[in-house]
C-alpha positions in Angstrom: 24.5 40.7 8.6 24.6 38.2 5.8 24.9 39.2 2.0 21.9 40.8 0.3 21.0 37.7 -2.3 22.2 34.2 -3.2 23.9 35.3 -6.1 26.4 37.5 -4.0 27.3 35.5 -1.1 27.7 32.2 -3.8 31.6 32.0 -4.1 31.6 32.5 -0.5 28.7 29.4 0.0 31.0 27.1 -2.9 33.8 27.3 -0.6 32.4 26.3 2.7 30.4 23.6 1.1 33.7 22.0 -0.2 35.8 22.6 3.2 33.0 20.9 5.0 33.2 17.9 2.7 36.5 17.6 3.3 36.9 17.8 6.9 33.7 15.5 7.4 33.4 14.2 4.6 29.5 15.0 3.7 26.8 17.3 3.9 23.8 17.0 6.1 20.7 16.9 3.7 17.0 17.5 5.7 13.5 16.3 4.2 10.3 15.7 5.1 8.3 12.6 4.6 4.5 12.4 3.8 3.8 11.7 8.3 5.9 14.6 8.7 8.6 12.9 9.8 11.6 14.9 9.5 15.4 13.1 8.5 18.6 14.3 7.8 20.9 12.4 5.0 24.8 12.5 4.7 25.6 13.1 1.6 29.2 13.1 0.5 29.0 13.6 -2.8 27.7 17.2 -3.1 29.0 19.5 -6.1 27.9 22.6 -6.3 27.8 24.5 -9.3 28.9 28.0 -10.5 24.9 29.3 -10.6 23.8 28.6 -7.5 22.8 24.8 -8.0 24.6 21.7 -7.5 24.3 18.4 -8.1 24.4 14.8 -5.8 24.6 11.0 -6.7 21.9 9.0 -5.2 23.1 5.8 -4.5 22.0 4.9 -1.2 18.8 7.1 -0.3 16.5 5.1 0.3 14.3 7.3 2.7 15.5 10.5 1.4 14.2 9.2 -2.3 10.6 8.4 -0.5 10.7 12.0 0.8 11.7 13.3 -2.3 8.6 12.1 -3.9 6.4 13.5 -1.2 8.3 17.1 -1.3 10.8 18.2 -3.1 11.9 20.8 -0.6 15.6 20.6 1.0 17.9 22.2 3.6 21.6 21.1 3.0 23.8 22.3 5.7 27.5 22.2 5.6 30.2 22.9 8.1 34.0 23.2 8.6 34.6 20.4 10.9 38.3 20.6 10.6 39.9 20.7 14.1 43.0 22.7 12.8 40.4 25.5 11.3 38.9 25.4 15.0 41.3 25.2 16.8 42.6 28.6 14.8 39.7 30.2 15.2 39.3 29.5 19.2 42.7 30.5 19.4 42.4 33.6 17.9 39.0 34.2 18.5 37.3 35.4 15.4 36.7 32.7 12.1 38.6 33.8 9.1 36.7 31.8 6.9 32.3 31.4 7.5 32.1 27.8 9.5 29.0 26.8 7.8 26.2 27.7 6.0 22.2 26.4 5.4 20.9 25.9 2.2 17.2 25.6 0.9 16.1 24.7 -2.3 14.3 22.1 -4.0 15.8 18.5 -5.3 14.6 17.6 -9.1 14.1 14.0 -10.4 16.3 11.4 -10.4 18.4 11.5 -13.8 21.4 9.6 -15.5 24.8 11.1 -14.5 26.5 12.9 -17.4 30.3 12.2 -18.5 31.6 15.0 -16.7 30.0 14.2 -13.2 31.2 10.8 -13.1 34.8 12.0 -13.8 34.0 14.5 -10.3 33.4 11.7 -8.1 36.5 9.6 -9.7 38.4 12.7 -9.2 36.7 13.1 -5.4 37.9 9.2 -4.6 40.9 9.0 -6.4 43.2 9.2 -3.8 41.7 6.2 -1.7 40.4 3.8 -4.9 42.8 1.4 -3.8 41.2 0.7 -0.9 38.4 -2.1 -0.3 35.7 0.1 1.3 36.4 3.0 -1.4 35.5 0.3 -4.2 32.8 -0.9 -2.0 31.0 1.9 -1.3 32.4 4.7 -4.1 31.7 2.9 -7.0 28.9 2.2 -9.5 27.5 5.6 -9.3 25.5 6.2 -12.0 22.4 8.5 -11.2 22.2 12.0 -9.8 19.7 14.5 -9.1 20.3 18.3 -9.4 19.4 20.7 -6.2 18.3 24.2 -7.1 18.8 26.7 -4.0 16.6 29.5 -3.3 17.8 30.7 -0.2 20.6 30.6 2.6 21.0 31.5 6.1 25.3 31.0 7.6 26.0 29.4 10.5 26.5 32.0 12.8 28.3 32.6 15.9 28.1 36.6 15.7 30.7 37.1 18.3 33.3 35.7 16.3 32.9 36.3 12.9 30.9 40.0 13.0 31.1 41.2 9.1 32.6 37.9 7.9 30.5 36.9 4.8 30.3 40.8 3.7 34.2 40.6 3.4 33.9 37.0 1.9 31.2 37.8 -0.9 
């Protein structure tokens, strides 16, 4: 059983969104093009917000962007890859913390980055700047475009984590 609204279960949804960045590094962002076409999108430079919304620089979406303009609608879906957290949770077999979590919502246009969000990502890549590929690919961000969620379903495996995002919420 899952929280009764969005608003609830939102600290909850912040935290797995940023544990599954940092273990893999991105979320998985789903569209769907005007043939129908479904694709899924890394995106590693999710921040999510304190109301529910969250925000993502668009650098290198080319098809997501084409999508975008056909539908707006989203699914973001992040997960605790982290082999320690695992590796825990097999061990003791139950999660502490929710593994993962679906998010639906819609994506709005694509807009200059404001002051603040470019100091996030510095502060996201600050650690590996130095390196060639971080200034390669991590750099020149300059546009973002704001996701508004409306609903969310967790990643469940009810065995091991019965009551988990009541206690969590």
């Amino acid at each position: 059983m899952q929280p009764s609204s969005l608003a609830d279960a939102w600290p909850t949804i912040r935290d797995v969104i940023e544990r599954g960045q940092r273990s893999s590094l991105y979320c998985a962002l789903a569209s769907v093009g005007a043939d129908g076409m479904p694709t899924v999108t890394p995106i590693g430079t999710v921040f999510p917000r304190a109301d529910q919304t969250a925000f993502f620089f668009d650098r290198y979406t080319s098809t997501l962007a084409a999508n975008l303009a056909h539908s707006d609608r989203v699914c973001l879906m992040a997960v605790d890859s982290g082999k320690g957290f695992w590796f825990r949770s097999l061990l003791a077999g139950r999660f502490r913390q929710p593994p993962g979590v679906r998010l639906y919502g819609t994506v709005g246009p694509l807009r200059p980055a404001t002051q603040a969000e470019l100091q996030q990502i510095e502060a996201r890549v600050k650690g590996s700047r130095w390196l060639k590929g971080t200034r390669m690919l991590w750099s020149s961000f300059t546009h973002v475009r704001d996701i508004r969620f409306t609903a969310f379903r967790p990643v469940a495996y009810p065995v091991m984590m019965d009551g988990l995002w009541e206690k969590q919420a």
